[in-house]
N, C-alpha and C positions, 0 to 999 in steps of 0.2 A: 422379581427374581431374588433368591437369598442373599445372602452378602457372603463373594467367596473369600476362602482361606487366603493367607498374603502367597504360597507355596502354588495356589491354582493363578494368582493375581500375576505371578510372576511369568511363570510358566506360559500364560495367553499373551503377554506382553514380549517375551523372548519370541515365540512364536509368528505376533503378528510382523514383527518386525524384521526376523527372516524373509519374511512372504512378501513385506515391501521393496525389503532388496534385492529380491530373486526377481521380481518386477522390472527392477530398472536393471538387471541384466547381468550380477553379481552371484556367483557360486559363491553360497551362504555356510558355513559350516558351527554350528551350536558345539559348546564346550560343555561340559559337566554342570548341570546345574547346583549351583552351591560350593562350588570350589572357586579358591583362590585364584582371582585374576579374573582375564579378560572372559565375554561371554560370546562372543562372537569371532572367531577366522575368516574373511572375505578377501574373493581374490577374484579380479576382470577374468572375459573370457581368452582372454590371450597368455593369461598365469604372469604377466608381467609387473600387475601393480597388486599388493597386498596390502589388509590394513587390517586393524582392532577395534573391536566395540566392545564397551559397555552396554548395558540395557538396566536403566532402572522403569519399571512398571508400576503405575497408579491406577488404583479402583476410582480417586475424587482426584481435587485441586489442592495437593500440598508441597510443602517444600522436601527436597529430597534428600536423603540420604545418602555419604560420600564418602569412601575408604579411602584416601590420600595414600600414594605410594606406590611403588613400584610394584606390576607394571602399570605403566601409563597407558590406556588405551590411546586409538588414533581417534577416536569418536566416540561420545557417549549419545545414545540414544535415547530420551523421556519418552514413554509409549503412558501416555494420561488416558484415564476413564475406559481402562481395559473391557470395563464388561456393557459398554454402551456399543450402540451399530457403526458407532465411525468414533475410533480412539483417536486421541490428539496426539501428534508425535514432534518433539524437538529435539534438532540433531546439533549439536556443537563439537568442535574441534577439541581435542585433550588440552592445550596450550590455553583453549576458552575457558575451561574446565577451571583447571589450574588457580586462573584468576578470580574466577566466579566463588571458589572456594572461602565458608568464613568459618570459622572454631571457635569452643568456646568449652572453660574447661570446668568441671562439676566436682566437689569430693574427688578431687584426682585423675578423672577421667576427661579425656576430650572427647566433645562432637564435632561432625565436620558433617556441614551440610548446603544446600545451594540453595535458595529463598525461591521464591515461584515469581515473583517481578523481574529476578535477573535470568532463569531460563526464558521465560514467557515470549521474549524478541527472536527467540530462535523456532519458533513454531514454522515446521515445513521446511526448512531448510537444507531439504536435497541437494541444492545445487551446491552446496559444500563437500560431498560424498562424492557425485556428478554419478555419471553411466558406469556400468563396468563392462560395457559394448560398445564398438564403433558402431552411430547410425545419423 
């Protein structure tokens, strides 16, 4: 298979990750690709509990990239090796986030990004999200 564009990388990784949590029973809603802020609006099927995601998307195994600031999602979501048959996904809490964060700063410019050993423990970790259905 070619190697896709980071724009298609993203786009299948927003995508699959809708589809996971439409799964576990959460009306999914996708924000504007490439705009500031949050990527994801989820809310149970009762309209009672709402929350925020991020999504950052991987073609391989690297550390990710991290815009610090306001808003803070309620979750960020890793969807790893987007264009293989079963993506890897790890879900952490914004508060996890937060900490997991390190910087470092270049000719004037800072990076902020997450290391792959410090998301890596959160692989699968739905039951942090839980149902967004009673069953």
């Amino acid at each position: 298979m070619a190697k896709m564009s980071n724009q298609l990388v993203g786009n299948a990784g927003l995508y699959f990750v809708c589809y996971q949590l439409t799964r576990r029973g959460w009306n999914v809603l996708p924000t504007s690709r490439n705009a500031k802020g949050v990527d994801i609006v989820m809310y149970d099927a009762s309209g009672e509990r709402m929350h925020t995601v991020e999504v950052k998307a991987l073609s391989e195994r690297n550390a990710i990239g991290i815009s610090p600031g306001p808003p803070t999602p309620d979750f960020l979501i890793v969807c790893r090796k987007v264009c293989e048959p079963a993506p890897e996904m790890f879900i952490m809490r914004g508060a996890e986030v937060a900490r997991l964060i390190q910087d470092q700063k270049d000719r004037g410019k800072t990076s902020f990004w997450i290391e792959i050993r410090d998301y890596e423990p959160y692989q699968d970790r739905w039951d942090l999200i839980g149902m967004g259905h009673s069953t």
